[in-house]
N, CA, C, O and CB atoms as a CASP TS submission, in Angstrom:
PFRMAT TS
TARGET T0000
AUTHOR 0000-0000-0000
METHOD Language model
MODEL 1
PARENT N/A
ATOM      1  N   UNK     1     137.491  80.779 -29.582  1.00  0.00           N
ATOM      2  CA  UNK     1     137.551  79.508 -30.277  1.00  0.00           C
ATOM      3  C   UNK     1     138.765  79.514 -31.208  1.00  0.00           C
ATOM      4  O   UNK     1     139.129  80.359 -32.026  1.00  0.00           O
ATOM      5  CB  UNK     1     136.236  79.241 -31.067  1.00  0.00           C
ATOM      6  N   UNK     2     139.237  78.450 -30.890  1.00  0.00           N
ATOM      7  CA  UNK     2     140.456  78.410 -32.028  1.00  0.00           C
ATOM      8  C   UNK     2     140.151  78.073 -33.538  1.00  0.00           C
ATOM      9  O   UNK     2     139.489  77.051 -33.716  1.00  0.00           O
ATOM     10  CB  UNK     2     141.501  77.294 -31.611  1.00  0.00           C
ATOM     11  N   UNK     3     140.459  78.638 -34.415  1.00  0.00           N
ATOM     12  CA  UNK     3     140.307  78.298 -35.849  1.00  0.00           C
ATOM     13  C   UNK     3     141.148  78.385 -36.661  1.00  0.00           C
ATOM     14  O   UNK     3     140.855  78.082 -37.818  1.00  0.00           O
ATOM     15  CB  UNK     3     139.532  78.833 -36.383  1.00  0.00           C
ATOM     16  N   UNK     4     142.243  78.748 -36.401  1.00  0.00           N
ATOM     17  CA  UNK     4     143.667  78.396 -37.281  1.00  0.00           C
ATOM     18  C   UNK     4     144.475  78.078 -36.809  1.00  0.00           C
ATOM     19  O   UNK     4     144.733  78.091 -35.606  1.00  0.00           O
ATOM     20  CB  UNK     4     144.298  79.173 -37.937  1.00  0.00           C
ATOM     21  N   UNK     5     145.239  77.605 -37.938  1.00  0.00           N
ATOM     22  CA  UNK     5     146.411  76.344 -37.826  1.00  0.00           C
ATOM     23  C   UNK     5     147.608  76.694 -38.567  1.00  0.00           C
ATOM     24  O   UNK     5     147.650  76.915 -39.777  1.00  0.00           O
ATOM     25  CB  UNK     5     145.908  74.854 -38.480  1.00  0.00           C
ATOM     26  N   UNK     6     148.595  76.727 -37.736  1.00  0.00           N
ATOM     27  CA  UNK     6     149.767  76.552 -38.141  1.00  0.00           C
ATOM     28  C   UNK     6     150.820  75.361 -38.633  1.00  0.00           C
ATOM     29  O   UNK     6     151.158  74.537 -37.784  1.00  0.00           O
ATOM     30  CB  UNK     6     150.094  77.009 -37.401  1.00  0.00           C
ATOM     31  N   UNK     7     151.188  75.284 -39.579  1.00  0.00           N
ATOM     32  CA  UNK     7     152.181  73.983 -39.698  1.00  0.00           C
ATOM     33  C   UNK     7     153.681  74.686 -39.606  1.00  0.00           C
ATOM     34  O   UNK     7     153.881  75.717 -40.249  1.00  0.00           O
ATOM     35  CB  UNK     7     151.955  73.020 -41.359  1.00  0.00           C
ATOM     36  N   UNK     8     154.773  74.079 -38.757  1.00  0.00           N
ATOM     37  CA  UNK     8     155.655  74.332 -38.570  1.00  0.00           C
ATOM     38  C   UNK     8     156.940  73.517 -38.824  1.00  0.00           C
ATOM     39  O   UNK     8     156.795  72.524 -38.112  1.00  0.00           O
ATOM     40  CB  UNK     8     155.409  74.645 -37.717  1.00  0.00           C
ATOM     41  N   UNK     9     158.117  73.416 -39.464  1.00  0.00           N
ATOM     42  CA  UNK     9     158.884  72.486 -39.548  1.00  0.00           C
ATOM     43  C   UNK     9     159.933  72.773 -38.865  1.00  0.00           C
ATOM     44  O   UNK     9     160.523  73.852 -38.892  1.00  0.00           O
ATOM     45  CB  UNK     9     159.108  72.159 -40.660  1.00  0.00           C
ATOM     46  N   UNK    10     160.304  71.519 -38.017  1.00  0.00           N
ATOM     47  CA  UNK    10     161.649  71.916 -36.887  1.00  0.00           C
ATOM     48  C   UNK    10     162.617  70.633 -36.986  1.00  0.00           C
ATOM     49  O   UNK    10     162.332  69.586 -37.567  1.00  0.00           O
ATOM     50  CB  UNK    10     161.068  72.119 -34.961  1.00  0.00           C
ATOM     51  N   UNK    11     163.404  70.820 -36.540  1.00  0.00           N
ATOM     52  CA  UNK    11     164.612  69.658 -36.652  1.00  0.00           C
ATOM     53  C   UNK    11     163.980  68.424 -35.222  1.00  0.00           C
ATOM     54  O   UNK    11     163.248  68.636 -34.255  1.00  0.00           O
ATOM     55  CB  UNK    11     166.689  70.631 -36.191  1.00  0.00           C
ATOM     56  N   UNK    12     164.678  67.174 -35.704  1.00  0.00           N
ATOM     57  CA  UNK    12     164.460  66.518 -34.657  1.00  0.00           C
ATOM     58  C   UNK    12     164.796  66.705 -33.088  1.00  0.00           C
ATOM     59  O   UNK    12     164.349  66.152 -32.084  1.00  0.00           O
ATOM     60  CB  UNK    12     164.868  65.641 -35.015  1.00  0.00           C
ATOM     61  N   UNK    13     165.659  67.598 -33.266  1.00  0.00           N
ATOM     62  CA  UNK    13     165.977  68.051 -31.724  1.00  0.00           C
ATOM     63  C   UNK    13     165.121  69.290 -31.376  1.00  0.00           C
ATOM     64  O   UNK    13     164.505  69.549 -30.343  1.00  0.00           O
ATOM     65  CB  UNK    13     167.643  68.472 -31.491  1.00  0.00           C
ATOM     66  N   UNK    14     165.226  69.832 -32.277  1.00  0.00           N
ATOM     67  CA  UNK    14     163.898  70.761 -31.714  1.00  0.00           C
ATOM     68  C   UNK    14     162.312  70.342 -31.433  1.00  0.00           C
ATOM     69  O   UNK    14     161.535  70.889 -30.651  1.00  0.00           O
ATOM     70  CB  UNK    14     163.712  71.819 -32.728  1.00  0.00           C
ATOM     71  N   UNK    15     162.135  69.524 -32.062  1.00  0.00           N
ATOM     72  CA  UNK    15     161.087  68.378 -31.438  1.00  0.00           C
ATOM     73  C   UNK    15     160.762  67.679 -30.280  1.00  0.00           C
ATOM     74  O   UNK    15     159.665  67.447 -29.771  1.00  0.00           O
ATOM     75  CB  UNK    15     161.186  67.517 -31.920  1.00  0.00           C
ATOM     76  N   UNK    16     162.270  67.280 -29.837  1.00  0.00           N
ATOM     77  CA  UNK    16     162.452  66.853 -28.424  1.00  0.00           C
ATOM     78  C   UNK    16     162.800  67.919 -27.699  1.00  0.00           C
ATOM     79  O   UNK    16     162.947  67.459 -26.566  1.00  0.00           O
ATOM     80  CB  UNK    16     163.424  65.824 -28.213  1.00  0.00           C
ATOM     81  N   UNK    17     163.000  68.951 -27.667  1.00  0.00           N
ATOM     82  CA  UNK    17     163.082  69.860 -26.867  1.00  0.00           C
ATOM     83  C   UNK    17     161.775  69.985 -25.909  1.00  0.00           C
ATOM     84  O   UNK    17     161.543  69.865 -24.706  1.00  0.00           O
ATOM     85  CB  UNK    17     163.385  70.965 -27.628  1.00  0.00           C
ATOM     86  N   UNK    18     160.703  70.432 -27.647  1.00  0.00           N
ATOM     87  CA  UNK    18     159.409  70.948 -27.525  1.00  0.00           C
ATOM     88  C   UNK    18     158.358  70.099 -26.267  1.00  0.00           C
ATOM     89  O   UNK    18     157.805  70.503 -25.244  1.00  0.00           O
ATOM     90  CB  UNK    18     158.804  70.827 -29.090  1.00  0.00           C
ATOM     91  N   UNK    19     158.447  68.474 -27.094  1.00  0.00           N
ATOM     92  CA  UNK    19     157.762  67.704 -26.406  1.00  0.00           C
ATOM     93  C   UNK    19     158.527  67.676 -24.820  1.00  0.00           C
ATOM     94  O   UNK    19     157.658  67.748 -23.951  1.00  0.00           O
ATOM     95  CB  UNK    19     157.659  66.343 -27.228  1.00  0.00           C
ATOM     96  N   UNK    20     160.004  67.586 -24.218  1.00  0.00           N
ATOM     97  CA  UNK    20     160.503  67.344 -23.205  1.00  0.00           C
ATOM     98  C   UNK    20     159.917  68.623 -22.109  1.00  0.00           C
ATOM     99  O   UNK    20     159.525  68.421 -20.960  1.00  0.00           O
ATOM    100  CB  UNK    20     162.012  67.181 -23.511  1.00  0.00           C
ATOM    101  N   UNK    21     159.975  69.860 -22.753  1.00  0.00           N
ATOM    102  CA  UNK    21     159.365  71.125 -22.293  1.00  0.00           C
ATOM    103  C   UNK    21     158.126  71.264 -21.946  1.00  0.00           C
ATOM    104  O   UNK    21     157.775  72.089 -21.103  1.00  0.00           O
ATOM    105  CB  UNK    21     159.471  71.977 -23.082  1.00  0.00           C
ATOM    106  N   UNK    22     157.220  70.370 -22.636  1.00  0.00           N
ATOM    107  CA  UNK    22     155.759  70.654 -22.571  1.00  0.00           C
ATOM    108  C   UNK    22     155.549  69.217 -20.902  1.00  0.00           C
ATOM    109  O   UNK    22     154.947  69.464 -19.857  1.00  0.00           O
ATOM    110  CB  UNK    22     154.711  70.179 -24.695  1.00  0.00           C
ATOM    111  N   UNK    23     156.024  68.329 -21.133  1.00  0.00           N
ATOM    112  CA  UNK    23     155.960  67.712 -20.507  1.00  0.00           C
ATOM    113  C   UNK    23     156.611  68.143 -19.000  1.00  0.00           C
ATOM    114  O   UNK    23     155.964  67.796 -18.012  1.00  0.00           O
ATOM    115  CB  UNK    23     156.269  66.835 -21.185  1.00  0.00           C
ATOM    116  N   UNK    24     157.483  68.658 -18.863  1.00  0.00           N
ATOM    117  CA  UNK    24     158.134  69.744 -17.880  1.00  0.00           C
ATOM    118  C   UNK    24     157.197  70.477 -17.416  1.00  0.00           C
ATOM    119  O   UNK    24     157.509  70.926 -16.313  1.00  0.00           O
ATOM    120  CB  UNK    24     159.137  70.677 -18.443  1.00  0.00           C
ATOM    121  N   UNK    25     155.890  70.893 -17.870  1.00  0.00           N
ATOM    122  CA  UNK    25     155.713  71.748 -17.603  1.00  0.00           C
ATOM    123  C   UNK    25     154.190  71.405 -17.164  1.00  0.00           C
ATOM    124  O   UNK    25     153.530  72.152 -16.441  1.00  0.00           O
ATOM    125  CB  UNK    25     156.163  72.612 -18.483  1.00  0.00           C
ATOM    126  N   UNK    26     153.861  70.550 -17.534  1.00  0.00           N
ATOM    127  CA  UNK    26     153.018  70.029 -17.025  1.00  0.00           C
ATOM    128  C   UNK    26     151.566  70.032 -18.680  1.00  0.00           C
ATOM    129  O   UNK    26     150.461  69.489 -18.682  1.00  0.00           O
ATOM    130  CB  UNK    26     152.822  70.975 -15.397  1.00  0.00           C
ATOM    131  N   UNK    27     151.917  70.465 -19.278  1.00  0.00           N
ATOM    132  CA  UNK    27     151.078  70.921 -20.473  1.00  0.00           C
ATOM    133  C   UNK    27     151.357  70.221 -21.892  1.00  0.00           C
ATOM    134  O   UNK    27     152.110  69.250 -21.820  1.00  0.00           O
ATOM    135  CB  UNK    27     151.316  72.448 -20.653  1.00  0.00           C
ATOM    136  N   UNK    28     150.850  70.567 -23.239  1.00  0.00           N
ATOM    137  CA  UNK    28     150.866  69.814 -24.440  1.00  0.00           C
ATOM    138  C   UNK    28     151.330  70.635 -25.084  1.00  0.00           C
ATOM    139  O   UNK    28     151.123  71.820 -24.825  1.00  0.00           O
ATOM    140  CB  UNK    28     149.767  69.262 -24.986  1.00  0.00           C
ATOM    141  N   UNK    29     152.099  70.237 -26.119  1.00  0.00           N
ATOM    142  CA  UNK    29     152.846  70.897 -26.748  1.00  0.00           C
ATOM    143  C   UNK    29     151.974  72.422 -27.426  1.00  0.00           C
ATOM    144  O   UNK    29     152.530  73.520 -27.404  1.00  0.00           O
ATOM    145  CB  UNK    29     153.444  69.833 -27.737  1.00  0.00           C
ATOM    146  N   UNK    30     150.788  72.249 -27.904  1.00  0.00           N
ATOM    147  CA  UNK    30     150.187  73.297 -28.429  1.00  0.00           C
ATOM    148  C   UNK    30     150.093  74.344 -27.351  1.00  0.00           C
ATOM    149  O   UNK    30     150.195  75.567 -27.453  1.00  0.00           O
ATOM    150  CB  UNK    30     148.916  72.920 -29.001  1.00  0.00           C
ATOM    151  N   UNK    31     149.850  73.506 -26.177  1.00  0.00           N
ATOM    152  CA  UNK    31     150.058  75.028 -25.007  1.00  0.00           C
ATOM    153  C   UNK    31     150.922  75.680 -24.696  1.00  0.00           C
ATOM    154  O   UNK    31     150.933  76.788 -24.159  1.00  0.00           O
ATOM    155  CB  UNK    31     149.877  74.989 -23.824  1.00  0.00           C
ATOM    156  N   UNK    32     151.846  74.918 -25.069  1.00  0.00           N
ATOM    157  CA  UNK    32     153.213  75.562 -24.479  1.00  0.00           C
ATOM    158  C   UNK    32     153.395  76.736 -25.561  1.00  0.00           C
ATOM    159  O   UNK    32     153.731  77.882 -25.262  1.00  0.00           O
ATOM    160  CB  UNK    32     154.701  74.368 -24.426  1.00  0.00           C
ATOM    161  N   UNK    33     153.145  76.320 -26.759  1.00  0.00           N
ATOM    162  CA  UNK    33     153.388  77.158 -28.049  1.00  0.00           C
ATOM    163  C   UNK    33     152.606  78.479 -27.778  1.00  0.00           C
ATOM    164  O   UNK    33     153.135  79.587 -27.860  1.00  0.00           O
ATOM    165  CB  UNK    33     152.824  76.370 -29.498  1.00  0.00           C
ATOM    166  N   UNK    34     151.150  78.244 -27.409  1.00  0.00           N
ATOM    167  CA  UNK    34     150.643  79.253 -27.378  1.00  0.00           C
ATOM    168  C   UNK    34     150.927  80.104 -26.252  1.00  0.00           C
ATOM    169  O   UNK    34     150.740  81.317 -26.344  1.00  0.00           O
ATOM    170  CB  UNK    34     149.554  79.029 -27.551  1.00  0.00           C
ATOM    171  N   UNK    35     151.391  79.536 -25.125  1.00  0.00           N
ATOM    172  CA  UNK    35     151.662  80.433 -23.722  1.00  0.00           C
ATOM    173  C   UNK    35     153.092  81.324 -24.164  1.00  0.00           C
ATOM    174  O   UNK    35     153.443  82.441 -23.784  1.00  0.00           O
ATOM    175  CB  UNK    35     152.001  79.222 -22.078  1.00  0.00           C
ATOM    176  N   UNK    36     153.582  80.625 -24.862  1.00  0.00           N
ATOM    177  CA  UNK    36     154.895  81.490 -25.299  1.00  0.00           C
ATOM    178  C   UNK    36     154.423  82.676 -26.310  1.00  0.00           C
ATOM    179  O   UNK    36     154.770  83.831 -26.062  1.00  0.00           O
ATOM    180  CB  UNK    36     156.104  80.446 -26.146  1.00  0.00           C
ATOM    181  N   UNK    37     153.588  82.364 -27.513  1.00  0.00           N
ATOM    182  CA  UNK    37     152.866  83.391 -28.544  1.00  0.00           C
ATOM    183  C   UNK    37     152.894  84.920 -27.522  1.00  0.00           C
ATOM    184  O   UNK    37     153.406  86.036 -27.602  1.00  0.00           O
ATOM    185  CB  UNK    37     150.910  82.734 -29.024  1.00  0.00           C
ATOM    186  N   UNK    38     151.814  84.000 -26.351  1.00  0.00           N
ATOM    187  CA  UNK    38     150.865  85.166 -25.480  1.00  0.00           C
ATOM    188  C   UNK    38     151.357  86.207 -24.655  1.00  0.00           C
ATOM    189  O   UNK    38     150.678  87.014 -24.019  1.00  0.00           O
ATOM    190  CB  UNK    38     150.028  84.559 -24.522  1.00  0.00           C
ATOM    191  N   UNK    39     153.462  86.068 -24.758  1.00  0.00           N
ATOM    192  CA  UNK    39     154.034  86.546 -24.140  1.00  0.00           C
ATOM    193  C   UNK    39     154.498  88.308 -24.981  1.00  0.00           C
ATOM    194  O   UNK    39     154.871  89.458 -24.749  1.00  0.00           O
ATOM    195  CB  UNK    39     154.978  85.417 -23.794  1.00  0.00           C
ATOM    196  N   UNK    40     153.910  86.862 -26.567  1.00  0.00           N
ATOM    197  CA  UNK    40     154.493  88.449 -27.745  1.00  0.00           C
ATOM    198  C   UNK    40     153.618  90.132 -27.527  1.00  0.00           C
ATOM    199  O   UNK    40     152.473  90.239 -27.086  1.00  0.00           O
ATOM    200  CB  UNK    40     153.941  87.913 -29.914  1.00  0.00           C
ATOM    201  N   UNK    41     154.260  90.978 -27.841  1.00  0.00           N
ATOM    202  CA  UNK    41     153.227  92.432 -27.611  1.00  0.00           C
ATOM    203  C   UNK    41     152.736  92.080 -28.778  1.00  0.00           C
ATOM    204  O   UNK    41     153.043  91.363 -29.730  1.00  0.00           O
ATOM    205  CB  UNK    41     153.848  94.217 -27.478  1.00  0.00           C
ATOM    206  N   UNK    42     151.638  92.988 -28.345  1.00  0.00           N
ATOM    207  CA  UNK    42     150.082  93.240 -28.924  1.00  0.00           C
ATOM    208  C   UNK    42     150.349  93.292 -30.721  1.00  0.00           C
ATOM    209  O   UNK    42     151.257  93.873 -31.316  1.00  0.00           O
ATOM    210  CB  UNK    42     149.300  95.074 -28.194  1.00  0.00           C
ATOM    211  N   UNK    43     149.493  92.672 -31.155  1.00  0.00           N
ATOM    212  CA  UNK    43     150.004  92.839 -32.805  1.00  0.00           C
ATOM    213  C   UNK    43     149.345  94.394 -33.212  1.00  0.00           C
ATOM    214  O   UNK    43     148.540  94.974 -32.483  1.00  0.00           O
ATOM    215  CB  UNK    43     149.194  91.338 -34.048  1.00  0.00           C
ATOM    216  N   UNK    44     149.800  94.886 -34.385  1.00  0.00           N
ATOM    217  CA  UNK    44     149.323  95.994 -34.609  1.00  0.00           C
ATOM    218  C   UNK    44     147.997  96.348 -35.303  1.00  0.00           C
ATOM    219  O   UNK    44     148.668  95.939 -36.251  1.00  0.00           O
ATOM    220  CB  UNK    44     150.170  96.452 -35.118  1.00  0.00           C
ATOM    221  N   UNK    45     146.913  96.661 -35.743  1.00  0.00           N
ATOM    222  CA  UNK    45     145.774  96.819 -35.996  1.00  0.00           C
ATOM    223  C   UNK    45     145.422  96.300 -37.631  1.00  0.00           C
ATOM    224  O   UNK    45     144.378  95.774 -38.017  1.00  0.00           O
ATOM    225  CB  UNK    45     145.545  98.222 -35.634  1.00  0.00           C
ATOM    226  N   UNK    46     146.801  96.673 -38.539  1.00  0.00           N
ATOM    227  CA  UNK    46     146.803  95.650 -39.389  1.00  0.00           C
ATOM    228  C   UNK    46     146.590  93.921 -39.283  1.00  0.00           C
ATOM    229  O   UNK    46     147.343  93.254 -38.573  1.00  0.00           O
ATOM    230  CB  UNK    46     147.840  95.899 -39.799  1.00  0.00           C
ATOM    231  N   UNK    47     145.597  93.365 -39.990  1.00  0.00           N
ATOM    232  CA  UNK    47     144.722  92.136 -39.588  1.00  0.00           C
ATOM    233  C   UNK    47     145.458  91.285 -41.000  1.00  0.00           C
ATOM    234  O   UNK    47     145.250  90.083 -40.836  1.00  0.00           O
ATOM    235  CB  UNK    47     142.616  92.446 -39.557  1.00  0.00           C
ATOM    236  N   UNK    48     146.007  91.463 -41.921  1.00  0.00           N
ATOM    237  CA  UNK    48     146.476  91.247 -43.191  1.00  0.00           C
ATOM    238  C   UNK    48     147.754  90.339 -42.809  1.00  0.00           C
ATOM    239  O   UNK    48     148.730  90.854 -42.263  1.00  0.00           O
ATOM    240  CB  UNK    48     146.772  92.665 -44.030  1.00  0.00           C
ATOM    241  N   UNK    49     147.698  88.747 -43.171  1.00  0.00           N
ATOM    242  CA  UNK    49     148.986  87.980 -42.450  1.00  0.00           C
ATOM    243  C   UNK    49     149.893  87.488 -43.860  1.00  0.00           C
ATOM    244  O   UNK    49     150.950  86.871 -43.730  1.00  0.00           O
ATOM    245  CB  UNK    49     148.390  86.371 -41.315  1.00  0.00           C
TER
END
C-alpha cells in the first residue's frame, strides 16, 4: 500500500517532458516515477530518511 508522498518541484519543461513520457508510455505520471525509483539498488538497512 502506498502511504507516502513526495512533493517535487521541476521546471516547466521538465513537466512536459514527464507528462509527454508517461503518455509515451502508455502509463501516469506517478508510474512512470515509480518504475524509474524501482530501477534504483536496494536501499541500505538504515530506515532513517
Amino acid at each position: 500500500m502506498k502511504t507516502e508522498k513526495i512533493f517535487l518541484r521541476v521546471t516547466e519543461y521538465e513537466k512536459r517532458q514527464l507528462k509527454e513520457e508517461a503518455a509515451r508510455r502508455g502509463m501516469t505520471q506517478s508510474e512512470l516515477i515509480r518504475s524509474l525509483i524501482a530501477r534504483f539498488p536496494e536501499p541500505t538497512q538504515d530506515k532513517s530518511c
